[in-house]
C-alpha positions as CSV (number, residue, x, y, z in Angstrom):
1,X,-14.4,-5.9,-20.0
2,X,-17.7,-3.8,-20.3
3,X,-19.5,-5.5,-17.5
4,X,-16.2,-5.2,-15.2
5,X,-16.2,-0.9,-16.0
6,X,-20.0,-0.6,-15.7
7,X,-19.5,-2.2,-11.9
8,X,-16.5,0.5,-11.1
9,X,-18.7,2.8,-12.5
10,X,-21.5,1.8,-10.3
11,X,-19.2,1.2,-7.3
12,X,-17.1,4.6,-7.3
13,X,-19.4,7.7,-6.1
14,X,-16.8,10.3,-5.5
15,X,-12.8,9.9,-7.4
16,X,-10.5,11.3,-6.2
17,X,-10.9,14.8,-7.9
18,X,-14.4,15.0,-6.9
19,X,-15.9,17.3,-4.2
20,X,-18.5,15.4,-2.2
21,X,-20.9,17.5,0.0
22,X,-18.8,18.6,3.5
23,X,-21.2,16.7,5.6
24,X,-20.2,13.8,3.7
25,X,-16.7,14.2,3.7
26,X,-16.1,15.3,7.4
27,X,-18.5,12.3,8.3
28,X,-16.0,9.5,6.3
29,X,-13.4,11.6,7.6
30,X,-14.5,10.7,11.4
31,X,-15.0,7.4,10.7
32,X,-11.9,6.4,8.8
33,X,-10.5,7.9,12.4
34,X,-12.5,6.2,14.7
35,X,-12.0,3.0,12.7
36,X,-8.0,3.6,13.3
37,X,-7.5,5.7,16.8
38,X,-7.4,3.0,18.9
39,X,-4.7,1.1,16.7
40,X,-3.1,4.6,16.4
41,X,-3.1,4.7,20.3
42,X,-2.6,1.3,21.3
43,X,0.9,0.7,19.5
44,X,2.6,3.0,21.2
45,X,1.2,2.1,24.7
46,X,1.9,-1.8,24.0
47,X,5.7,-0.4,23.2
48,X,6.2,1.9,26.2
49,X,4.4,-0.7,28.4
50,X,6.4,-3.8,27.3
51,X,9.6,-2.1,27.9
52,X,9.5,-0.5,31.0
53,X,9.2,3.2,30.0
54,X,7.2,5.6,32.0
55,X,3.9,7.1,32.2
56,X,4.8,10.5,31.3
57,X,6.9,9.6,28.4
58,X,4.1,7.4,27.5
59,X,1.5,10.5,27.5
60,X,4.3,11.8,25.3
61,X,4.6,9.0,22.8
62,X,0.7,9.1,22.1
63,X,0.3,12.5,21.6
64,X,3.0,12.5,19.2
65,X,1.6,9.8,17.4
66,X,-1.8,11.0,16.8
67,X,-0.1,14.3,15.6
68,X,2.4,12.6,13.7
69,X,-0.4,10.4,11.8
70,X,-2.8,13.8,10.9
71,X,0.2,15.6,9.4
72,X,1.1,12.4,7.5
73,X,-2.2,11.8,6.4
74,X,-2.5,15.0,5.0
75,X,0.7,15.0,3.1
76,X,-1.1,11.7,1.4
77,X,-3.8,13.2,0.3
78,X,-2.6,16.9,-1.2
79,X,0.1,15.2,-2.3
80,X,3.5,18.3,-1.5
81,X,5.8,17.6,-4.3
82,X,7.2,14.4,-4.5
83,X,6.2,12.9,-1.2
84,X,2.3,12.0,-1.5
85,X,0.4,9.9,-3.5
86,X,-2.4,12.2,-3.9
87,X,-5.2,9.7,-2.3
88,X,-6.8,8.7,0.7
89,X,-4.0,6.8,2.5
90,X,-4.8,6.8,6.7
91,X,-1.4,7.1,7.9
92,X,-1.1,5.0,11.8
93,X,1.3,3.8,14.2
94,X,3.4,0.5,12.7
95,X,2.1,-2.7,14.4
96,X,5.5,-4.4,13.1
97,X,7.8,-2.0,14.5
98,X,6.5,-3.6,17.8
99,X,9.2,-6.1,18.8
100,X,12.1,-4.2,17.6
101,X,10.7,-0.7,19.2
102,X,10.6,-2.6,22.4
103,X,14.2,-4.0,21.9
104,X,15.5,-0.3,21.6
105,X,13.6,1.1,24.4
106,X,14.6,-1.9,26.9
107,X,18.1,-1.4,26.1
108,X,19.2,1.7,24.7
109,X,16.0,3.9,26.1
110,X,13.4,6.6,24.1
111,X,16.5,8.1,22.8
112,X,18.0,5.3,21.1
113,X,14.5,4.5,20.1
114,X,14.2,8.0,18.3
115,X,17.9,7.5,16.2
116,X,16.8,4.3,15.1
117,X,13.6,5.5,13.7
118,X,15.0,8.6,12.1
119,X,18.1,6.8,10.7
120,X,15.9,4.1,9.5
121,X,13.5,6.5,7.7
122,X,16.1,7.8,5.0
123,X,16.1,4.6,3.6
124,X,12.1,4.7,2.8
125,X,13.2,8.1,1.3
126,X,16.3,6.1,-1.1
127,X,13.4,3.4,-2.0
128,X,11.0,6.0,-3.0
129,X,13.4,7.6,-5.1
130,X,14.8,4.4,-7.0
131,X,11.3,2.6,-6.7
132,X,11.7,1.5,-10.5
133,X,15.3,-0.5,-9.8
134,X,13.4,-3.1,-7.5
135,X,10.2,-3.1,-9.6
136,X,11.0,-7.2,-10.3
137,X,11.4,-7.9,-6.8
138,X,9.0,-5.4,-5.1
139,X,6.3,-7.1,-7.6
140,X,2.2,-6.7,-7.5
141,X,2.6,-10.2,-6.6
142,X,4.7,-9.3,-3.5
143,X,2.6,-6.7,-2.9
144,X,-0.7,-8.6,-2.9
145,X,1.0,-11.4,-0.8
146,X,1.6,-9.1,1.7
147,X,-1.2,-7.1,1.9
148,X,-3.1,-10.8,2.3
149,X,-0.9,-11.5,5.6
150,X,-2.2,-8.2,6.9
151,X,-4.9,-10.0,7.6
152,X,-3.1,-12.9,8.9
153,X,-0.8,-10.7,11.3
154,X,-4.0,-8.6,12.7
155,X,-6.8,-11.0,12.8
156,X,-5.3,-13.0,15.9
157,X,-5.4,-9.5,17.6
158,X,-8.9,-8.9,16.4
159,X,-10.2,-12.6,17.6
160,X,-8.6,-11.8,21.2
161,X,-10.5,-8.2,21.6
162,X,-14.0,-9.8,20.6
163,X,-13.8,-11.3,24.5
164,X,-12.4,-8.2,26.2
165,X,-15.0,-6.8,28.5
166,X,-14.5,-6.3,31.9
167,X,-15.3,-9.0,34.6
168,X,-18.9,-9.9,35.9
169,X,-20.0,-8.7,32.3
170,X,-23.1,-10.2,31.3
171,X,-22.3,-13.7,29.3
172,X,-24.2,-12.2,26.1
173,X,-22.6,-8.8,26.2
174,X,-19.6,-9.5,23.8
175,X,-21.1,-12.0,21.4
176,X,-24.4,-9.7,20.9
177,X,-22.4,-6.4,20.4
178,X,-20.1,-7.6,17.9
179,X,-22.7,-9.9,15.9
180,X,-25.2,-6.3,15.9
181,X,-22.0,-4.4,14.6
182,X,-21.0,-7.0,12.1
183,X,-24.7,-7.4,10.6
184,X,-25.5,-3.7,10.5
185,X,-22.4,-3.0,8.8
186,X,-23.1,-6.0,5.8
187,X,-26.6,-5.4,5.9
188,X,-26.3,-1.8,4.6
189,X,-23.3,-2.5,2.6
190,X,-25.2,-5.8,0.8
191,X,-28.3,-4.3,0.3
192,X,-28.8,-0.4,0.5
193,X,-28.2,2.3,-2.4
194,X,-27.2,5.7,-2.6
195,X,-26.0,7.8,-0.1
196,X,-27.4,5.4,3.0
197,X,-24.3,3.0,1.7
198,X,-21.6,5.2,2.3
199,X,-22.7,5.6,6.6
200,X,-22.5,1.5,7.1
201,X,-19.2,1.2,8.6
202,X,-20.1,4.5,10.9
203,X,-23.4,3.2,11.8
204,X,-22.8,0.1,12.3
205,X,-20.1,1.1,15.0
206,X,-22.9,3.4,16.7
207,X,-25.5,0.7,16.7
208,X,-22.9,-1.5,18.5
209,X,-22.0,0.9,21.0
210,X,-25.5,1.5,21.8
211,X,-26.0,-2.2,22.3
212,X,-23.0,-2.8,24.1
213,X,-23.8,0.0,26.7
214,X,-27.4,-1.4,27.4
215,X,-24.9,-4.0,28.9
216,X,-23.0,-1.6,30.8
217,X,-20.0,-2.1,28.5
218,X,-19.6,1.5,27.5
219,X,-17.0,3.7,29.7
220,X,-18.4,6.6,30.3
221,X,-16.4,7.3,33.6
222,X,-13.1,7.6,31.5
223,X,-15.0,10.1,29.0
224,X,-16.0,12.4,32.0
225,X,-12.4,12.1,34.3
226,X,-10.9,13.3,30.6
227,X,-9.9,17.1,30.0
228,X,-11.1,19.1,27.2
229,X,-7.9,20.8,25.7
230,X,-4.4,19.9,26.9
231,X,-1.2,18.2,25.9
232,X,0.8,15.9,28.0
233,X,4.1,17.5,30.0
234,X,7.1,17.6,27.5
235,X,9.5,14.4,27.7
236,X,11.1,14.9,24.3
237,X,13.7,12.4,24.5
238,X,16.3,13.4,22.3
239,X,18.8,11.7,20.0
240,X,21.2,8.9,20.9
241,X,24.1,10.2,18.7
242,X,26.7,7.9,20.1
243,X,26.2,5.1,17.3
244,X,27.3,2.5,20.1
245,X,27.1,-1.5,19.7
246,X,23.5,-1.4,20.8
247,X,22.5,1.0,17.5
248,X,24.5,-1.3,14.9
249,X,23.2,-4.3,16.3
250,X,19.4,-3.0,16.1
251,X,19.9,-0.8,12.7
252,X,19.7,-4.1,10.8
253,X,16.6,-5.1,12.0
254,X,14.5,-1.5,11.8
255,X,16.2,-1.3,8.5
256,X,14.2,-4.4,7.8
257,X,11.1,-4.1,9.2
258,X,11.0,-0.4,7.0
259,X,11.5,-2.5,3.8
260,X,8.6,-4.9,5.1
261,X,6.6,-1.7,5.6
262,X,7.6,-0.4,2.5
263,X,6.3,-3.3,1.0
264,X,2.9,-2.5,2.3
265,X,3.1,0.7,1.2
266,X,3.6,0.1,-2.3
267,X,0.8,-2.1,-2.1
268,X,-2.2,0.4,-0.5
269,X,-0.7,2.7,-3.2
270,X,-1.4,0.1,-5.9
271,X,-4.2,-1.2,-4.6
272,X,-5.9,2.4,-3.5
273,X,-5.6,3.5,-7.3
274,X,-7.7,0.4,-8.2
275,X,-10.7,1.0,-5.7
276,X,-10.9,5.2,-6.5
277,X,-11.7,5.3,-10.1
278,X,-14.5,4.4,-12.0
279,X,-13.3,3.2,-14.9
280,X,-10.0,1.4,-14.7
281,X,-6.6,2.3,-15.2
282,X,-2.9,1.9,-15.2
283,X,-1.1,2.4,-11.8
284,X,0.8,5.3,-11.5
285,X,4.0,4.9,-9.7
286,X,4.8,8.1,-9.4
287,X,1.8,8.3,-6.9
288,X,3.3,5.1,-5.3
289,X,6.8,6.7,-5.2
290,X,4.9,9.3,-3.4
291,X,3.3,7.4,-1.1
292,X,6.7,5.5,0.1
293,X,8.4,9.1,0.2
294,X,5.4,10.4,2.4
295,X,5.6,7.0,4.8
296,X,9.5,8.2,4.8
297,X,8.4,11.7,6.3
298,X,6.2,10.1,8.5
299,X,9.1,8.1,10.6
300,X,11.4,10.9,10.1
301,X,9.1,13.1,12.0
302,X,8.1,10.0,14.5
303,X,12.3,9.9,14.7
304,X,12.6,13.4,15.9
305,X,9.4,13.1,18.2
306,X,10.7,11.0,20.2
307,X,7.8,7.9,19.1
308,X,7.1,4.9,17.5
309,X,7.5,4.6,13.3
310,X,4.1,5.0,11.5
311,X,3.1,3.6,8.2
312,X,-0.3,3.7,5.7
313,X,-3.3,2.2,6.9
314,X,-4.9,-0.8,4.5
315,X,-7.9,-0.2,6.3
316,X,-8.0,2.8,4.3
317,X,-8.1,1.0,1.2
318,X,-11.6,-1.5,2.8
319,X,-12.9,1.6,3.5
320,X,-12.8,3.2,0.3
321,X,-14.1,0.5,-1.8
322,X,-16.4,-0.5,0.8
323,X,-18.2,3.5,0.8
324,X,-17.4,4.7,-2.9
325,X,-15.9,7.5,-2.1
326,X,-11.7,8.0,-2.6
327,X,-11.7,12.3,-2.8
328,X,-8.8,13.7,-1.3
329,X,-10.8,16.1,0.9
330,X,-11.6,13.1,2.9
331,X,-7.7,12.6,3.7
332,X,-7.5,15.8,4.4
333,X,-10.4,15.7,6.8
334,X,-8.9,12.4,8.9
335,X,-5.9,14.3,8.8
336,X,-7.3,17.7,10.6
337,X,-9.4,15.4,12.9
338,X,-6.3,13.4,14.0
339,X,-4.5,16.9,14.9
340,X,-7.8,18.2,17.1
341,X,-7.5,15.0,18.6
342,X,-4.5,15.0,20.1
343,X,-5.1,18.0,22.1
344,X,-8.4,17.4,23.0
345,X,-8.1,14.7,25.3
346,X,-12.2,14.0,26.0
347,X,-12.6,13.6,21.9
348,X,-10.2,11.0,22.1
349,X,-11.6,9.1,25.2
350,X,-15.3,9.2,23.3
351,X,-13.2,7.1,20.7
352,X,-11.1,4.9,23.2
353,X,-14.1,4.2,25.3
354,X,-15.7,1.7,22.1
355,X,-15.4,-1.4,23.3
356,X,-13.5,-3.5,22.4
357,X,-15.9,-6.5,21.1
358,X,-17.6,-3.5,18.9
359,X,-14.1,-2.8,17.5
360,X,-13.0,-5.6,16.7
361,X,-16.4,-6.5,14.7
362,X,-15.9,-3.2,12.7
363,X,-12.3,-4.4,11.9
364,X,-12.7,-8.1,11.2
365,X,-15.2,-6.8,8.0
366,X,-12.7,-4.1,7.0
367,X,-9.5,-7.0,7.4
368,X,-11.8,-9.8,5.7
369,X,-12.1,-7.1,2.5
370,X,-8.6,-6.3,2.4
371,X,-8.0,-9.8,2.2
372,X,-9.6,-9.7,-1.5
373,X,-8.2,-6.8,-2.2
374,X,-4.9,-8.7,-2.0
375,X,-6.0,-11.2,-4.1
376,X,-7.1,-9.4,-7.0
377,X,-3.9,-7.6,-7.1
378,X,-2.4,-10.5,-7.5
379,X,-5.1,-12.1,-9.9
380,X,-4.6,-9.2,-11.8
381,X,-1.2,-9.2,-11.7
382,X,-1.7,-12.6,-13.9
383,X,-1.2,-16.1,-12.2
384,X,1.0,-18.1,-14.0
385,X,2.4,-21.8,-12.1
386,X,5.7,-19.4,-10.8
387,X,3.6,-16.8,-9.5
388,X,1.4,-19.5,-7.8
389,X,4.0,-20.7,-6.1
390,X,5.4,-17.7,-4.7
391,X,2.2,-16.7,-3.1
392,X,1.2,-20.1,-1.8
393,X,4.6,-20.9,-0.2
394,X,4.8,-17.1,0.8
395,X,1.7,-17.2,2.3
396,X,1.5,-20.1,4.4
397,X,4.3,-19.4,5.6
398,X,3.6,-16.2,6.9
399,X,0.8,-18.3,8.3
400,X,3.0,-21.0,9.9
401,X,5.5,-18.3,11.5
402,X,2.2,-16.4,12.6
403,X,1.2,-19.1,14.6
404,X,5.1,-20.0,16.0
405,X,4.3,-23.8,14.2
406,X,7.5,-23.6,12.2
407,X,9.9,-24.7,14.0
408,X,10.0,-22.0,17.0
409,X,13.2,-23.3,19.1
410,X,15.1,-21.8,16.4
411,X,12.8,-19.0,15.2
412,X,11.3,-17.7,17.7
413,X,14.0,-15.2,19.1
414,X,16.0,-15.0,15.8
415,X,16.2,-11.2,15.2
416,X,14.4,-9.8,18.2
417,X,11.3,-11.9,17.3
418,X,11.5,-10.5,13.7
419,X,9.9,-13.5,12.5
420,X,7.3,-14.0,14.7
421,X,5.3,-11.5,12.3
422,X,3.5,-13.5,9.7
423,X,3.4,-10.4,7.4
424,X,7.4,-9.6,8.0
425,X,8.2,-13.8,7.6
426,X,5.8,-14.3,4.5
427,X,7.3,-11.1,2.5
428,X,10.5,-11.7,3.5
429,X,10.0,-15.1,1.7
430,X,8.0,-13.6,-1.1
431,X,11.2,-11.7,-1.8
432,X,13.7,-14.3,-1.4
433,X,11.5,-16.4,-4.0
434,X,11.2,-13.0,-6.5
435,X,15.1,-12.5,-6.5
436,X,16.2,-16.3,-7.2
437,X,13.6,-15.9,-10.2
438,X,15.5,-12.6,-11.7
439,X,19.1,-14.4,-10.8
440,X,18.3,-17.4,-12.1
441,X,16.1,-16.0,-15.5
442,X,17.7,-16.3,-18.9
443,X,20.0,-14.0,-19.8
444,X,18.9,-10.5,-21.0
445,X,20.1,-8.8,-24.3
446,X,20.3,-4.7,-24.1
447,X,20.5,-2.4,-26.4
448,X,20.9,1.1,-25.8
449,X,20.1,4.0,-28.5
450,X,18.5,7.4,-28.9
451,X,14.3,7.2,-28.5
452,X,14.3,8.4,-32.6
453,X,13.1,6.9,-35.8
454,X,16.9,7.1,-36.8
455,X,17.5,4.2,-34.4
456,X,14.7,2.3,-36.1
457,X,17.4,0.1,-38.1
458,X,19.4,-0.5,-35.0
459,X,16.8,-1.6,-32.7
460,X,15.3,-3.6,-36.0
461,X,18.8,-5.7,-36.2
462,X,19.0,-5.9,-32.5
463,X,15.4,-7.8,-32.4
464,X,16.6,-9.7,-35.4
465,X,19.3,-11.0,-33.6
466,X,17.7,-11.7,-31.0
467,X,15.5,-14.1,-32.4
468,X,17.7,-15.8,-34.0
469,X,19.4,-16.6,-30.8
470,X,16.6,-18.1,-29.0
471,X,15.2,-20.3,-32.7
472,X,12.3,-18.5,-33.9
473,X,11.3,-18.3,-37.2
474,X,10.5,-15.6,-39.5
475,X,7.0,-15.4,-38.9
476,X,8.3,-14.4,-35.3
477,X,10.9,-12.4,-36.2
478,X,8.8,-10.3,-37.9
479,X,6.3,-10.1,-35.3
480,X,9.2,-8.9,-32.7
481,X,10.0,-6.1,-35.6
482,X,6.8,-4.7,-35.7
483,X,6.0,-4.8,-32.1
484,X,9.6,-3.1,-31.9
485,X,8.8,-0.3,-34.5
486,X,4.8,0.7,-33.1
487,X,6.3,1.1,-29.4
488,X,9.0,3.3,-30.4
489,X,6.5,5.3,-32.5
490,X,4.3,5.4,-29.7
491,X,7.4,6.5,-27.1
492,X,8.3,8.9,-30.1
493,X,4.8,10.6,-31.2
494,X,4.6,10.9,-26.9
495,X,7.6,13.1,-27.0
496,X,6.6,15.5,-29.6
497,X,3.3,16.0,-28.3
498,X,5.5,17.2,-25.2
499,X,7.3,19.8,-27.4
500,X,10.7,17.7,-26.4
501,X,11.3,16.7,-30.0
502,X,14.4,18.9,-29.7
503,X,15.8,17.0,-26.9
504,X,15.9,13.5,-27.5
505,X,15.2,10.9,-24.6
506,X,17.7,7.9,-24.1
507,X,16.1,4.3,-24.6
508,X,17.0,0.8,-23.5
509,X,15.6,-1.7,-24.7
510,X,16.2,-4.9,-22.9
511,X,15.0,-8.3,-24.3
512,X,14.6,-11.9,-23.0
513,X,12.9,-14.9,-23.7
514,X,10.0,-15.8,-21.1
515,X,7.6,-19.1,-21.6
516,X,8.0,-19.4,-25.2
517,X,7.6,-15.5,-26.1
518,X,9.7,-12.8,-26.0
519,X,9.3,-9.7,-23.5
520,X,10.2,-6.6,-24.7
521,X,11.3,-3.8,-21.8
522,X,11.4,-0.2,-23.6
523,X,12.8,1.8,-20.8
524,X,13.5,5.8,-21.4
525,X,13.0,9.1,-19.4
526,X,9.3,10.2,-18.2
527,X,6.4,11.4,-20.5
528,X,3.1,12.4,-19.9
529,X,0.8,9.8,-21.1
530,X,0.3,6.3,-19.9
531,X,0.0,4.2,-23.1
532,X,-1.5,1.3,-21.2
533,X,-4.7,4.3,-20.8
534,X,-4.9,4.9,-24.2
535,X,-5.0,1.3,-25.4
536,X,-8.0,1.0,-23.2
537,X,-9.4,4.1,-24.7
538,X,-9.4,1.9,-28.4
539,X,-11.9,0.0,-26.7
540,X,-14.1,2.4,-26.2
541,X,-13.8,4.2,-29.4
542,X,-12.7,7.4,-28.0
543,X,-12.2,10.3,-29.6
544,X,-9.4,11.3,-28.0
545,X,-7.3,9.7,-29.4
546,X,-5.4,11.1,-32.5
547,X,-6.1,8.8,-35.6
548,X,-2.6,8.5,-36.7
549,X,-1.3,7.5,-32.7
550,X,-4.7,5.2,-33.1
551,X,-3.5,3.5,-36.0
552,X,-0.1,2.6,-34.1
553,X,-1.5,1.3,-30.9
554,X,-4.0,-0.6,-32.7
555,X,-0.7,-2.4,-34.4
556,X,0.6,-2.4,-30.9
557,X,-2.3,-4.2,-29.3
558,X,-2.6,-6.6,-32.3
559,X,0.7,-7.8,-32.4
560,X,1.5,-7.9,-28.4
561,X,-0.2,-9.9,-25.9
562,X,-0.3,-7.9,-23.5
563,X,0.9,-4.2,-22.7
564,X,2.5,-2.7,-19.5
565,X,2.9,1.1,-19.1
566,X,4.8,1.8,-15.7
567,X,5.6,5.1,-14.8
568,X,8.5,6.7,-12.5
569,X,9.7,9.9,-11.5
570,X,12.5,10.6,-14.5
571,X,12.2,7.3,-15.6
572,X,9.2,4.9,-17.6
573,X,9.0,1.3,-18.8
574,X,7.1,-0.3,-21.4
575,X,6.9,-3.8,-21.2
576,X,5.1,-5.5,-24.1
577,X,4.6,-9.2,-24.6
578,X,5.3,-10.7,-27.7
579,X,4.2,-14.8,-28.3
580,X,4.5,-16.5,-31.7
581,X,2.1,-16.6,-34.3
582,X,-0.1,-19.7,-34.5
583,X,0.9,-21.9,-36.6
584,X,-1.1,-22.1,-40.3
């Protein structure tokens, strides 16, 4: 436990509080963008492209985009309200969206394309709010799973762009370009210390462009044909309000493919929490909630642009862990640069003239972090033989689908193509697996009373009960009271350090047997502290802590396995794991 804090200490220069220097910031800021631009970019152009749209309402859809993703990207990061998370989340065009944003343009045109999107935002905004009702199926292991097939879905592309360079280049000029990008960009982050660390990604990029345009791979005729300031002719489409066959029979799908980006979501959210603080701490799913509401405002305003959805950026989340540095300024900074560049057309063509092999070197490290990042969410998440087998079937079968291996005569153009997407297949599978667990779990006892010592019998005769019911002895029984009694005086103690003591909160308690031990689920209306943080506070002696609420989470930790402090808008859970006492 020390060891793992010391190295989050070491690791983390700037949280997300922290000011760095505005070099510094402005610098990650520019190359969190010019890690993401051409993604940003490219989406859009694959979409209008593949469907037959036109140039100028292609000019229209990029400039949108990039504007759409600065805004959004700023929302992220000063967090306005409820819709935020408050960290640096890059917010980009949707590379899933792809088949179905084609589908809508080819048959219904931009306009329909814009309904869809908008309509299909509001239910992002329904998730965010309700985020805690699907916590058992929108799981960290569902989560991590998913975030893994990023990797899957995007590598493919990023293998494919590694040999783009133009005909009659020299036969070295890909492989040498990406290899210098990739062993710049390990090289520093391996070896060097201080602030030299937090410039690999940046410098590696640079170092590749430099190579790559000693082999003539570098445009600089597109950087010099391209204006300074300017935005494209206006070819707002509109709304497609007639609600027709062709919107019901593509609502389903973007409906869909939000919930798979959703998904996502939830995980940078978790997994962006994990990477910006130096010493660990319980995920805040208020800041998640936030981050889903935020991805919600982001298609909403792609909806009544006229262009394609967006969603948060894992890259953002490589990036972060792989510099140090998750301060909010530097959101705010990609966000700012994103806005000047969509009206400053040359900016944007320095960016879009990297070539590709140098790109694709600079992602493949990012995508090949992410992948771990996946991992240990779901490590962490704790691996048991069910869990295992959710995220190896999942998995591969994102893989398989990926690849158009499993069985693709009847796959292949089911949905649009839905499941073509190795990240939509794999967590649509991941989910599927989830839910028959909960339907299929043994059934749950409730009982529902007043968050007050008062209650202490009831809940004490409830527990009781319930351990009778499932054949434990006393020895457990007890054990299940007293882990009972120290999380309601922990819940309770919470609430009058609020100065709520007049207004009691409501608490269900739900109860069901799980591997031989008992889970206990407190779940009542919000408070301020994360109990999960202050059991890891015991560890390090802190003063802090009051010594009577000491005293009871001591108990707490002695007599539970493990502890799980989740917290909602208006609503948080406690979920504390009971097991049997050895036997004497």
């Amino acid at each position: 436990m020390q060891t793992e804090q010391s190295a989050n200490r070491a690791g983390v220069r700037y949280e997300p509080n922290d000011r760095p220097p505005k070099a510094l910031t402005f610098g990650l800021g520019l190359q969190f963008t010019i890690l993401c631009i051409a993604g940003v970019v490219l989406t859009p152009a694959i979409v209008v492209r593949a469907a037959g749209g036109s140039e100028t309402y292609l000019s229209w859809a990029v400039f949108t985009a990039v504007a759409v993703c600065g805004i959004t990207t700023v929302m992220q990061a000063v967090r306005v309200g409820r819709i935020g998370a408050g960290y640096v989340l890059l917010m980009g065009t949707s590379g899933a969206f792809i088949a179905v944003c084609v589908a809508a343009l080819a048959k219904g045109g931009p306009a329909m394309l814009a309904t869809l999107v908008l309509i299909s935002s509001l239910f992002q905004f329904a998730l965010a709010a309700r985020l805690s009702l699907l916590r058992r199926i929108l799981t960290p292991t569902v989560a991590g799973t998913v975030i893994m097939l990023i990797a899957v879905t995007v590598m493919p592309i990023v293998f494919d762009m590694l040999t783009d360079v133009p005909e009659g280049a020299p036969p070295l000029a890909a492989p040498v370009s990406a290899l210098a990008t990739v062993l710049v960009i390990t090289g520093i982050a391996l070896k060097a210390t201080g602030p030299l660390r937090l410039w690999a990604p940046v410098t590696g990029v640079v170092v590749g462009s430099v190579v790559a345009g000693l082999f003539g791979l570098y445009d600089m005729q597109t950087v010099a044909q391209a204006g300074w300031i300017g935005i494209p002719n206006t070819a707002w489409p509109g709304l497609d309000l007639s609600f027709g066959p062709v919107f019901w029979g593509l609502l389903p799908a973007f409906v869909f493919v939000t919930l798979v980006g959703a998904i996502e979501t939830i995980g940078d959210g978790v997994a962006i929490q994990r990477v910006s603080w130096r010493r660990p701490r319980a995920v805040d799913f208020r800041a998640v909630q936030g981050a889903v509401a935020a991805d919600g405002a982001g298609n909403l305003l792609s909806g009544l642009a006229g262009t394609v959805p967006n969603t948060t950026y894992s890259t953002s989340v490589a990036v972060t862990e792989l510099t140090g540095v998750g301060a909010r300024g530097v959101g705010v900074a990609i966000g700012v640069i994103f806005l000047a560049l969509a009206f400053l057309p040359k900016a944007l063509a320095v960016v879009l003239a990297i070539p590709p092999p140098v790109a694709s070197a600079y992602i493949a490290v990012l995508l090949a972090m992410l992948f771990v990042t996946g991992m240990k969410m779901v490590i962490q998440d704790g691996v048991d033989y069910r869990k295992g087998l959710v995220v190896g079937v999942s998995f591969w079968a994102g893989v398989g689908f990926q690849g158009g291996v499993i069985f693709p005569e009847y796959f292949a153009e089911f949905a649009g193509g839905l499941l073509q997407n190795g990240m939509t297949a794999g967590g649509l599978v991941a989910i599927l697996m989830t839910l028959f667990m909960e339907l299929t779990a043994p059934r749950r006892r409730r009982l529902e009373v007043e968050a007050d010592f008062a209650n202490l019998p009831k809940i004490s005769e409830f527990l009781a009960t319930f351990a009778k019911r499932n054949g434990w002895d006393q020895a457990m029984a007890r054990r299940l009271d007293a882990a009972g009694e120290e999380t309601l005086t922990s819940l309770v103690e919470q609430e009058g350090t609020n100065g709520d003591a007049a207004e009691h909160r409501r608490l269900l308690l739900v109860a069901r047997k799980e591997d031989g031990g008992a889970v206990l689920e407190f779940i009542a209306s919000t408070g301020q502290e994360n109990l999960q943080d202050r059991l890891t506070l015991l560890d390090a002696h802190s003063a802090e802590v009051p010594e009577e609420r000491e005293i009871s989470l001591r108990l707490l930790r002695h007599l539970a396995s493990s502890v799980r402090h989740e917290q909602y808008h208006d609503t948080e859970i406690v979920t504390v794991h009971v097991d049997p006492p050895p036997k004497s």
